[in-house]
N, C-alpha and C positions, 0 to 999 in steps of 0.2 A: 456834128453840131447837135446833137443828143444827149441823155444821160436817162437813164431807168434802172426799172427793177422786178423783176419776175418773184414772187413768191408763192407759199402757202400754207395754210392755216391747221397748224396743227390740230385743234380740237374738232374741225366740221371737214378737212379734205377739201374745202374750197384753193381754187388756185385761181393770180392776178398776176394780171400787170398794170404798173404805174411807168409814165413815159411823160418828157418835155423837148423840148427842142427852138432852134430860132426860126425854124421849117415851119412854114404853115400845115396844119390837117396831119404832124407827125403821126398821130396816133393809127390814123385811117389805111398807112403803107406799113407800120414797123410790126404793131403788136395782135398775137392771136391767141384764143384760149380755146382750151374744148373740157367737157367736163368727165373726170376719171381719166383722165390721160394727163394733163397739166399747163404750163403757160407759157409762151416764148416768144421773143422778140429777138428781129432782123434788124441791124441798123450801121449806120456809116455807109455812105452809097450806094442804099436801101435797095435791096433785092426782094422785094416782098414776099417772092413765091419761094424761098425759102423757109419761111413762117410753116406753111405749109406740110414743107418738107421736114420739117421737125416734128410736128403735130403726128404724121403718117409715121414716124419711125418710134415713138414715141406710143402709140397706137399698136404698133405689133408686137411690142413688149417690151422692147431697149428702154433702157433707164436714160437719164438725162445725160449723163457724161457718156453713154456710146451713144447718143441721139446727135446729138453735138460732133462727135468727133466722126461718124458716118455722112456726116451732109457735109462738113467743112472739106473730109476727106473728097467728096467728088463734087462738090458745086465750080463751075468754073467761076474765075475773078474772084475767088472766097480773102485772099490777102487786102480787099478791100472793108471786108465785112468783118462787124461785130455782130455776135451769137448771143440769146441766153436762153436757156432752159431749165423747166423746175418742171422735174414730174409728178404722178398721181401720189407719190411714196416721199416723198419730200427730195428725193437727190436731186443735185442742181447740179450744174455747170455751164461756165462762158468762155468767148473765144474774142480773141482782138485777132484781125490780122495784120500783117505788116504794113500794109499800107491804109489801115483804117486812120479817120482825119485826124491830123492834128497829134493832141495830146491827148493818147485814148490806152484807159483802162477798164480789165472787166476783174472782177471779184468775187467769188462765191463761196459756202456755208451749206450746211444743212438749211433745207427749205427757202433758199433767196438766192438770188444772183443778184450781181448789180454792172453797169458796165456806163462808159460813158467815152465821148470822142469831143474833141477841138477843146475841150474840159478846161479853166480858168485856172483848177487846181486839182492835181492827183489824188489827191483825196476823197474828193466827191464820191467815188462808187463804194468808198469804205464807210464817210458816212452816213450815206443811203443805207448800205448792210445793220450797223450799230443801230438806227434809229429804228430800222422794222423790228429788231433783234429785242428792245426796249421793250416792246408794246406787246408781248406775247398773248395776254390774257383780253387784248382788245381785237373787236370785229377785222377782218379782214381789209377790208375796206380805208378803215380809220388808220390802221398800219401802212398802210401804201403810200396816202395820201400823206403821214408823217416822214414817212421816207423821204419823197418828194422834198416835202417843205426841207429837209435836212440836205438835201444834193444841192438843194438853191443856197442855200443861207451858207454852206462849205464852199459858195463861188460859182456853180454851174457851170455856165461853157462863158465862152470867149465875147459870142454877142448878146444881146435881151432876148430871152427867150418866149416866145409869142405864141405858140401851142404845146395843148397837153392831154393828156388823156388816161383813161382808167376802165379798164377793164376785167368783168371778173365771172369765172363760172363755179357754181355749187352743185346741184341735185338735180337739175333735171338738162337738157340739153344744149340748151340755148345759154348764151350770155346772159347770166340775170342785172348784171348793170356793165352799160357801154356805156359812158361818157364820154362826151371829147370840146372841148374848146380850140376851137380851130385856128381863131387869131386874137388876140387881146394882148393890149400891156403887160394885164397881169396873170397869165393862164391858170397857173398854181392856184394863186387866190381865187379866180375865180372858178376853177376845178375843185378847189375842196369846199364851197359852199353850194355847187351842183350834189356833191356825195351827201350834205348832209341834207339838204333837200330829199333829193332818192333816197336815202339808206332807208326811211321811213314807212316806205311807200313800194318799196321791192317785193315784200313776201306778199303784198296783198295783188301783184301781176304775177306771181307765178299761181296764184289762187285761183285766179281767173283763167288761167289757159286748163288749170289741170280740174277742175273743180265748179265750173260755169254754173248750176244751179243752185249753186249757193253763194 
């Protein structure tokens, strides 16, 4: 009862994910980012600490398609789970298993993944793909958040979707924006007016951790 999308930014090496769901706090269980290594999301009968375990493999060098295909290879219950991964270098890759919910697709490209379960229409992870693909020369940020809007408006999933979430890391360690809308009507919409709130307001907190007397 999900649909997202892992990417990253060709011009700065920043990498995200954008994520929705009919699940409350989706964002809080599915998606993880680290900075220089890349962005990955667990999802469809949500395994969280496999999140994790793509970040660590990811981390020791493997590219996203052996990151992916070494944790699916031994996680047990993996035929429930959907994978996505986008590394520091832009390769990506996702995984559906067979018994991931519903009507579930995953799709990836240079720099993006996209993937989605209980899905309204098959589509959705390709137009999530298209719409970040669109927006090359825009922030990070602003592309994910169009993606989104494009997985919802291609159908979504089955039920109203009532949380979402955005996360993303660049230059220094930490996530420099975690959003998440945990439960509302309208999460999207109310997730992409949280980004454009922060997007403003980002470089001037990593200023402050790195940079304090000034």
């Amino acid at each position: 009862m999900t649909f997202s999308l892992a990417g990253r930014c060709e011009r700065t090496g920043a990498v995200g994910v954008v994520i929705a769901s009919a699940s409350m706090a989706v964002a809080a269980r599915c998606v993880a980012v680290r900075a220089d290594v890349g962005a990955v999301c667990s999802q469809s009968t949500t395994d969280p600490r496999l999140r994790e375990a793509l970040l660590e493999a990811m981390a020791s060098g493997l590219a996203a398609v052996d990151a992916v295909a070494a944790v699916a290879g031994r996680a047990p219950d993996i035929a429930y789970r959907q994978l996505l991964a986008v590394d520091a270098h832009g390769g990506s890759a996702s995984y559906s298993g067979d018994l991931a919910l519903g009507e579930a697709r995953d799709i990836s490209a240079a720099g993006a993944a996209a993937a989605g379960n209980l899905l309204a229409d098959p589509d959705v992870p390709a137009a999530m793909l298209a719409a970040f693909a669109d927006r090359t020369g825009d922030r990070l940020g602003d592309r994910l958040i169009a993606a989104l809007a494009a997985g919802l408006a291609a159908g979504g999933e089955v039920s109203p979707v009532r949380s979402a979430g955005l996360v993303i890391a660049e230059s220094v360690p930490w996530p420099v924006t975690d959003l998440r809308v945990d439960w509302h009507d309208d999460p999207v919409g109310e997730l992409a007016g949280l980004w454009r709130r922060w997007q403003p307001q980002a470089e001037s907190y990593i200023g402050r951790a790195l940079r304090p007397s000034s």
